[in-house]
C-alpha positions in Angstrom: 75.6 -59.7 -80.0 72.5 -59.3 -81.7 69.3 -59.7 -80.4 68.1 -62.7 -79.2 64.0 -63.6 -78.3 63.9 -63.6 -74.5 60.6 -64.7 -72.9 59.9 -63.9 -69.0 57.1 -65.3 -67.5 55.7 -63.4 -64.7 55.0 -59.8 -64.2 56.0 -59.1 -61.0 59.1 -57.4 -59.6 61.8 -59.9 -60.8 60.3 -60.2 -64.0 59.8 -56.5 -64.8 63.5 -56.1 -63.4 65.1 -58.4 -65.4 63.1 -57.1 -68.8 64.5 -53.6 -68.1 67.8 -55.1 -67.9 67.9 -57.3 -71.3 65.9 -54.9 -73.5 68.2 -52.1 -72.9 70.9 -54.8 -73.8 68.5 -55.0 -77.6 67.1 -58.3 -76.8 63.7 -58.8 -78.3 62.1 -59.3 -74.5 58.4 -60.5 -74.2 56.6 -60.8 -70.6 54.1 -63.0 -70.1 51.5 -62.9 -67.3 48.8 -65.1 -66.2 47.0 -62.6 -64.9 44.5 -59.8 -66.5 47.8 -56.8 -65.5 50.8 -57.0 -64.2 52.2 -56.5 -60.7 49.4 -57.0 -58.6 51.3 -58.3 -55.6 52.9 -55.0 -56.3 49.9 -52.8 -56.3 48.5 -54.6 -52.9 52.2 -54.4 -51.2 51.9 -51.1 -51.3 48.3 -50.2 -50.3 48.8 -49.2 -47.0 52.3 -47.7 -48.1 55.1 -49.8 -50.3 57.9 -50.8 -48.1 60.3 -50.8 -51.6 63.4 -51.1 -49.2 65.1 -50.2 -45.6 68.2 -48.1 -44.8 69.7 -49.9 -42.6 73.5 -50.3 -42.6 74.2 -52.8 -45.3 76.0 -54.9 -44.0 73.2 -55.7 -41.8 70.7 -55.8 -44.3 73.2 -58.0 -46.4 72.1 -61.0 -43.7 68.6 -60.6 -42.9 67.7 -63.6 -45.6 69.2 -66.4 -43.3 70.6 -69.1 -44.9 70.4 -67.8 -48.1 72.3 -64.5 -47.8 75.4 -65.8 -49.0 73.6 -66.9 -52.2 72.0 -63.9 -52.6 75.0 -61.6 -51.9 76.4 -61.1 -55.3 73.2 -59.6 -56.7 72.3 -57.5 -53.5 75.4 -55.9 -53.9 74.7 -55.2 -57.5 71.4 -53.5 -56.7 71.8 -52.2 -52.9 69.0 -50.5 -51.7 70.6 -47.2 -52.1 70.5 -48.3 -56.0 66.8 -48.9 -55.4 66.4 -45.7 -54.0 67.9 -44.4 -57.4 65.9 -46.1 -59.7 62.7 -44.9 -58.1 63.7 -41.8 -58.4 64.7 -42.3 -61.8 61.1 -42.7 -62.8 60.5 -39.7 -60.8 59.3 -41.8 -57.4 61.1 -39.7 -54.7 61.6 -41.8 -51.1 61.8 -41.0 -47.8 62.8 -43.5 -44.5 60.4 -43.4 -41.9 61.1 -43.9 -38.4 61.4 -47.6 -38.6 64.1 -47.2 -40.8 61.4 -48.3 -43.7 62.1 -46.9 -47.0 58.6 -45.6 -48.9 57.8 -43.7 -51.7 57.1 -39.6 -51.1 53.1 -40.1 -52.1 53.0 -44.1 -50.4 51.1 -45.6 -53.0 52.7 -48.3 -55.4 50.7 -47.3 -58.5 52.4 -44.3 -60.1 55.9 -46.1 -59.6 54.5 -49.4 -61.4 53.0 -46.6 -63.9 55.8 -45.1 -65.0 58.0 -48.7 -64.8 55.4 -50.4 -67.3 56.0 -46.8 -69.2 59.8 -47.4 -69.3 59.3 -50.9 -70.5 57.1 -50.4 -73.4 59.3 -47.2 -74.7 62.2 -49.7 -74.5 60.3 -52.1 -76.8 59.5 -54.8 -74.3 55.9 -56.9 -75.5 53.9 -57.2 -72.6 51.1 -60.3 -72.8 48.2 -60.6 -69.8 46.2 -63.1 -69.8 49.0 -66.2 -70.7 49.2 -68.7 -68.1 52.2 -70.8 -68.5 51.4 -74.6 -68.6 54.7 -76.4 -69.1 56.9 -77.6 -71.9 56.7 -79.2 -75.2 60.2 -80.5 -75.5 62.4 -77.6 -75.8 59.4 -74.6 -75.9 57.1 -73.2 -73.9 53.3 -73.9 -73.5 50.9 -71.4 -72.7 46.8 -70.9 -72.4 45.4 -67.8 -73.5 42.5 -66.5 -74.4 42.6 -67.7 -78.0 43.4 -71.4 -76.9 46.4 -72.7 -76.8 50.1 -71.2 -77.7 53.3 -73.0 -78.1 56.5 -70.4 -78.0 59.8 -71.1 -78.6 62.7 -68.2 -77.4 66.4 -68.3 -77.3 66.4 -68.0 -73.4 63.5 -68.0 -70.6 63.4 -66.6 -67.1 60.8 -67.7 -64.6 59.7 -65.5 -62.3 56.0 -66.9 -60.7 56.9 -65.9 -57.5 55.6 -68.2 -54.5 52.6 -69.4 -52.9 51.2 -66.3 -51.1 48.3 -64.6 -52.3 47.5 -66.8 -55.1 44.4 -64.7 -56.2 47.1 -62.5 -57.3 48.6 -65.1 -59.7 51.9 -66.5 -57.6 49.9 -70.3 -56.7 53.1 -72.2 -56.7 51.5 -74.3 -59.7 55.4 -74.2 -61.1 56.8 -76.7 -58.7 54.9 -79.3 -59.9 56.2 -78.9 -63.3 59.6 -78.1 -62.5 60.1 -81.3 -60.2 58.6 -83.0 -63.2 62.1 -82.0 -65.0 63.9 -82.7 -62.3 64.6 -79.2 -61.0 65.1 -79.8 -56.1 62.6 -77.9 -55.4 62.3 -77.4 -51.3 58.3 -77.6 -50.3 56.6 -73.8 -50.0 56.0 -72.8 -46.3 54.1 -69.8 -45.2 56.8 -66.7 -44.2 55.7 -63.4 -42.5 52.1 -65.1 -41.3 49.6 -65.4 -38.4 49.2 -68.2 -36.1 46.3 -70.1 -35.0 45.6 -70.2 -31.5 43.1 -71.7 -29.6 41.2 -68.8 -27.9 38.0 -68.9 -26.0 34.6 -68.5 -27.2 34.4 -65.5 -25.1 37.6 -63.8 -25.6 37.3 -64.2 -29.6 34.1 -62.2 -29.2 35.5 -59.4 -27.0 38.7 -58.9 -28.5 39.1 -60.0 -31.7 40.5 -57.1 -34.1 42.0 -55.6 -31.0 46.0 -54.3 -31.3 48.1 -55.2 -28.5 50.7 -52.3 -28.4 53.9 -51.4 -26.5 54.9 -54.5 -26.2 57.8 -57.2 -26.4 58.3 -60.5 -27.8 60.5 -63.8 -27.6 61.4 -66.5 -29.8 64.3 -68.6 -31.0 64.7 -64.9 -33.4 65.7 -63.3 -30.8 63.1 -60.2 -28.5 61.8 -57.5 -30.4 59.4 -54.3 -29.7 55.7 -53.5 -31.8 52.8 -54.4 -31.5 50.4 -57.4 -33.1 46.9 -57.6 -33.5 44.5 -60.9 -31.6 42.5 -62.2 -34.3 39.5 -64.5 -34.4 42.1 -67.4 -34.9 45.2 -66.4 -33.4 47.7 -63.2 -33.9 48.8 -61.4 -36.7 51.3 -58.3 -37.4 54.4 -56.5 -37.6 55.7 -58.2 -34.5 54.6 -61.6 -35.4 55.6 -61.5 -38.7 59.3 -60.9 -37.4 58.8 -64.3 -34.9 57.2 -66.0 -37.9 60.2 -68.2 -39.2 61.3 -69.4 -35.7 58.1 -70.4 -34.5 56.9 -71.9 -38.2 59.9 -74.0 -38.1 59.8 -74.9 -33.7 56.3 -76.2 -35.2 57.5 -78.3 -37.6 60.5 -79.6 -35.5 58.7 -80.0 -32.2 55.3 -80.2 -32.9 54.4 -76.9 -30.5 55.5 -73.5 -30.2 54.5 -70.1 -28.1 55.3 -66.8 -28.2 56.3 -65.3 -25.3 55.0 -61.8 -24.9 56.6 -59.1 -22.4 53.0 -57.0 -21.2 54.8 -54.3 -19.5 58.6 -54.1 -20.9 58.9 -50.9 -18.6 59.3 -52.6 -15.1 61.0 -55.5 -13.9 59.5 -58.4 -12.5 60.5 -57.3 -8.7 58.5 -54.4 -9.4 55.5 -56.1 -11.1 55.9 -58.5 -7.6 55.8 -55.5 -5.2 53.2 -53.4 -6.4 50.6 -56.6 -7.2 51.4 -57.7 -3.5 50.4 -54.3 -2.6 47.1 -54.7 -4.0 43.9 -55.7 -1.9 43.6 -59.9 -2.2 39.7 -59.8 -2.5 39.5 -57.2 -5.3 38.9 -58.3 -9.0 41.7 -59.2 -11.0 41.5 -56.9 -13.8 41.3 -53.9 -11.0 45.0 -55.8 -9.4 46.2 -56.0 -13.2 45.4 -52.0 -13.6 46.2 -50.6 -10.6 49.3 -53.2 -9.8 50.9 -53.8 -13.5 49.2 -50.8 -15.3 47.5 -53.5 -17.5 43.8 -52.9 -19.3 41.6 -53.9 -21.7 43.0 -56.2 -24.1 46.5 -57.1 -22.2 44.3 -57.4 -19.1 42.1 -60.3 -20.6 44.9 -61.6 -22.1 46.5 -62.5 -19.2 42.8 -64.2 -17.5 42.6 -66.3 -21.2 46.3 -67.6 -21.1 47.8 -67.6 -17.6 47.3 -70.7 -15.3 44.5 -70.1 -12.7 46.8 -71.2 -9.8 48.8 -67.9 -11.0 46.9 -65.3 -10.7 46.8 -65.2 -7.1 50.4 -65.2 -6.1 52.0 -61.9 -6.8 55.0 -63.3 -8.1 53.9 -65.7 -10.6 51.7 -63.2 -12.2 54.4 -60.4 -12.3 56.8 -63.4 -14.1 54.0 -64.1 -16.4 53.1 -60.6 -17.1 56.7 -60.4 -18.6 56.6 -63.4 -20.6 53.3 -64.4 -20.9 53.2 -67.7 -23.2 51.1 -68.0 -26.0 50.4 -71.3 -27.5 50.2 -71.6 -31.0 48.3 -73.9 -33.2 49.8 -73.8 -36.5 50.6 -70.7 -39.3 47.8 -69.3 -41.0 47.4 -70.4 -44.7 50.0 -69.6 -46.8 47.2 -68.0 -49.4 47.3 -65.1 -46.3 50.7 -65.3 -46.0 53.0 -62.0 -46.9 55.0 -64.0 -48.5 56.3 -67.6 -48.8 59.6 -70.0 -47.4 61.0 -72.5 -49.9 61.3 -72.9 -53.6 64.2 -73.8 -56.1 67.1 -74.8 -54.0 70.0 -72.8 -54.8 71.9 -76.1 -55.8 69.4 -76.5 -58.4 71.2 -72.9 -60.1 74.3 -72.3 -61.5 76.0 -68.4 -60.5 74.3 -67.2 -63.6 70.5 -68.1 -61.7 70.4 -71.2 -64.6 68.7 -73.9 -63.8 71.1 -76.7 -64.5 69.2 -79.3 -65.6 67.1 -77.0 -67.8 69.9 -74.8 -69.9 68.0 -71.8 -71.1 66.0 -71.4 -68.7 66.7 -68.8 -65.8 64.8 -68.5 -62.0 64.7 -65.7 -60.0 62.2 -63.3 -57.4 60.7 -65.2 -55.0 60.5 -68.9 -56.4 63.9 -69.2 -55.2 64.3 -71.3 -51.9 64.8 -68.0 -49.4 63.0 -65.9 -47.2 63.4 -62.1 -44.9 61.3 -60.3 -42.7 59.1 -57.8 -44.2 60.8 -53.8 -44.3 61.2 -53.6 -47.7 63.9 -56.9 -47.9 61.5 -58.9 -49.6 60.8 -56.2 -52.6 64.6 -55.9 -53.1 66.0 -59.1 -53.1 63.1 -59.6 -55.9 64.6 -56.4 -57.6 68.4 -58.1 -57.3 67.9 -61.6 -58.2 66.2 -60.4 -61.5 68.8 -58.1 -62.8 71.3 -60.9 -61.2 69.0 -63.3 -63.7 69.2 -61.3 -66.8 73.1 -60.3 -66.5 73.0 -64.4 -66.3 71.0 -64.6 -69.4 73.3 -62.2 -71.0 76.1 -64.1 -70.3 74.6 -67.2 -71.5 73.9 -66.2 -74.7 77.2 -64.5 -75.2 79.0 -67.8 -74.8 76.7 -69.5 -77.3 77.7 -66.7 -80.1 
């Protein structure tokens, strides 16, 4: 087949993917980006370390993006994240898995890997254009703004890959779904995923603690109880260990109209213990000396308890140990989804044929993280981004192939 002009508009992980993919094949592959480079959602994912995958056992893995991991199935097991591992490596970014079972590059940082990727791309005669915002359509091409005014382009196939909603300094502002319902494309509203929570702390406890981790701890929601840790925050809680509750409580909002997470304080002793050795303590002495001395509980877990459990509790041994291991904490609302990791929603997958074609748009291609699914961060986000746009482009390819 010869080559055929492929635009892809965004330069994130799908969309660098999916040019790697269809300019080896010797399509004529231009990327467009709104932004002044490309993959800065990248570059911040991996300033405190890039999570580019986890080495779980697959199968596992396979179902970690809820409803969608059927949909997603045929292109995560096209590009598994031992193949990730590979391809790293393969522009000499060695990995190792951390305790978590978190897979990270040997140096951490995300910039030499995105390096040597835009490196690859250019040698393989991929154009790369900063600075074009996409806009919309004209009737069958593509409308962008640049720095010259603006530019109409016409290609023989497209593949969107904006991303979400999160972080939309970064360039992924979810301005596409407005033009995509416009053509018709189901498009299920953008949610935060892997976000904080408002809560309604005290004056005085958002002074003395915010910023402060809350470690060794448990935590319950309709996901299920998980270990880490979380950090209080001057409007709520934020971390690992949220992050993995975010979903279930985002959506018990929604449904219910409140939520709480219920936090286990001391997930080494049972509540009979908790009961016997705060009974033991001395009635008229200060609660945070019955909380250390009874439960083992200081500083931050200590006031935590004083801000959130009922007053009438913290007197009766036995309500406090029952509270100590599931201490409720009401939430608000998620944080913004401009501080979200990463964003819920997007194109419905009845909105794609297999080949990731939007069907009432034929041409033009989705994939990354406008598609309607979400995972927990560990690296599942990255690689499903990494699947769905080599999935996209071996669409593309077959597209075009039937057209000949």
């Amino acid at each position: 087949m010869a080559g055929k002009q492929i635009t892809i508009i965004g330069g994130g992980p799908a969309g660098l993917m999916a040019a790697e993919v269809l300019s080896l094949s010797g399509h004529v592959v231009t990327v467009y980006d709104g932004m002044p480079t490309f993959g800065r959602k990248f570059l911040l994912a991996g300033k405190s370390g890039l999570n580019i995958t986890h080495s779980e056992d697959y199968e596992r893995f396979a179902i970690r993006f809820a409803g969608a991991s059927d949909r997603l199935r045929p292109a995560l097991d096209a590009f598994t994240p031992s193949n990730v591992r590979a391809w790293a490596a393969g522009l000499g970014t060695e990995t190792f898995v951390g305790t978590s079972g978190r897979v990270f590059p040997n140096v951490m940082k995300a910039s030499p890997l995105l390096r040597a990727w835009l490196g690859r791309l250019e040698a393989q005669g991929v154009t790369m254009l900063t600075r074009h915002r996409w806009t919309g359509f004209a009737g069958d091409d593509l409308v962008f703004e640049t720095p010259n005014g603006r530019t109409v382009i016409r290609s023989d196939a497209t593949l969107l890959a904006l991303g979400g909603a999160s972080w939309p300094r970064l360039g992924s502002d979810g301005a596409w779904t407005t033009l995509l319902r416009g053509k018709g494309v189901e498009i299920t509203d953008l949610h935060p995923a892997n976000c904080g929570f408002d809560v309604a702390w005290s004056d005085i406890f958002k002074t003395r603690l915010a910023g402060a981790p809350l470690k060794s701890v448990t935590a319950t929601s309709d996901a299920g109880t998980f270990p880490g840790e979380f950090v209080v925050s001057e409007h709520g809680i934020e971390g690992s260990l949220v992050y993995a509750h975010a979903a279930a409580l985002r959506d018990t909002l929604a449904r219910d109209g409140k939520a709480a997470l219920s936090v286990d304080l001391a997930p080494g002793r049972s509540v009979e213990r908790l009961t016997e050795d705060l009974a033991r303590q001395d009635a008229k002495a200060s609660l945070s000396n019955r909380l250390r001395k009874g439960a083992g509980l200081e500083g931050v877990k200590s006031v935590l308890v004083r801000e959130v459990a009922p007053v009438a509790a913290l007197n009766d041994p036995g309500k406090l140990a029952r509270l100590i291991k599931a201490l409720p904490i009401p939430l608000l609302r998620p944080r913004p989804i401009a501080e979200a990791i990463s964003s819920a929603g997007g194109i419905c997958f009845d909105s794609l044929d297999r080949r990731y074609m939007l069907k009432v748009l034929p041409g033009v291609f989705a994939a990354g993280e406008m598609l309607d699914w979400e995972a927990p961060t560990g690296g599942y986000l990255l690689t499903a981004c990494f699947a769905t746009g080599r999935a996209a482009a071996r669409g593309i390819m077959e597209w075009l192939q039937a057209r000949q």
